[in-house]
N, C-alpha and C positions, 0 to 999 in steps of 0.2 A: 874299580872305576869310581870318579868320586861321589855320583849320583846314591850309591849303594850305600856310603857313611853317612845318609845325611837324617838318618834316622835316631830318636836319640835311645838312650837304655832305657827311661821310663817307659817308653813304648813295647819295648823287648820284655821287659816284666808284666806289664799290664796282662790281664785275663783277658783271653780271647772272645771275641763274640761268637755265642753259638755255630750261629752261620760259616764261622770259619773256621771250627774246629775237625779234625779228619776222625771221625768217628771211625770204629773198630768196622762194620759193617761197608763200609766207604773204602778202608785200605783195602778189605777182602775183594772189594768188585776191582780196584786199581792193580791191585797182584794177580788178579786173573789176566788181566790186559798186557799188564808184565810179563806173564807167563807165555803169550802170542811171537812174543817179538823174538827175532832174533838175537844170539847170544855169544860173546867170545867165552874163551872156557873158565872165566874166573865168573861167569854169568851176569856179565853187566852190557847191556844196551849201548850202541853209539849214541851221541847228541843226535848226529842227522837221523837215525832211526827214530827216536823219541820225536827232534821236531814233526818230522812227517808225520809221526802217531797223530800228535798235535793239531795238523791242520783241517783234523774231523770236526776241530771244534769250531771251525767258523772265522777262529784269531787270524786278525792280520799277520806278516810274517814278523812286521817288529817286536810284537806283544811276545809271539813265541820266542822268539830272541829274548827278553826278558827276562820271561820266564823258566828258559836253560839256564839261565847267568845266574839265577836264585836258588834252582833248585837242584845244581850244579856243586851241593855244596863243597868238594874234595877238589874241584877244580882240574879234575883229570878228562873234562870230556866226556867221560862214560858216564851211564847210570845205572845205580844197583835197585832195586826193586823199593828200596826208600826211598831215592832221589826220583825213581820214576813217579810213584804216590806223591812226593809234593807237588813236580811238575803237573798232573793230570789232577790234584784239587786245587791248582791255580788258576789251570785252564778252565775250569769248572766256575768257580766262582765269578772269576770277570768275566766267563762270556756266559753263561746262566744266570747267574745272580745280580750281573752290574758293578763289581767290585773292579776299583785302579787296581792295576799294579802297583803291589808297594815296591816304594823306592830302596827297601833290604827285606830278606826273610825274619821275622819277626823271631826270637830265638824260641816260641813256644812252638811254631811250625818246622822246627829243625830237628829233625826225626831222633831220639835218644841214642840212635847206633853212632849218629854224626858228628855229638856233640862233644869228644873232648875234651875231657875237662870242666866244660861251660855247668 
């Protein structure tokens, strides 16, 4: 979608703020939450399971849409216990912290199992 390009690379390099970085202690509480949800047998989450997770957090339904579209990174729908950790420190930051959504995943929040190549 074009809304997600409109970021540029300098931003994707840039060093994260604190605030937004997913600390080791942070993915631990997030993979526990992973660990609740139901599972098909390659162990990945549906989107609609994750968004429901989601709606603990208070996010309207668009934000959570969003925030599937970002943290979605494989594009398959499912989430694997990385994609669920971005998802749940997105929800985290904008609805605790006051952070937008950004308009793409920044490549330094793009979990190293996702990346590719990159």
């Amino acid at each position: 979608m074009a809304p997600l390009q409109t970021q540029t690379r300098a931003q994707d390099e840039e060093e994260p703020k604190p605030e937004w970085k997913v600390t080791g202690e942070a993915y631990s509480k997030y993979a526990q939450y992973f660990e609740t949800m139901a599972k098909d047998v390659y162990g990945r989450a549906t989107g609609r399971d994750v968004a429901q997770f989601l709606t603990q957090s208070g996010l309207n339904k668009p934000v959570i849409a969003g925030i599937l579209e970002l943290a979605d990174i494989d594009r398959d729908t499912m989430f694997d216990c990385d994609e669920f950790a971005v998802a749940m420190h997105l929800a985290l930051i904008i609805s605790k912290r006051g952070f937008a959504l950004p308009d793409r995943l920044p490549l330094w929040l793009v979990p190293k199992s996702k990346r590719h190549g990159a």
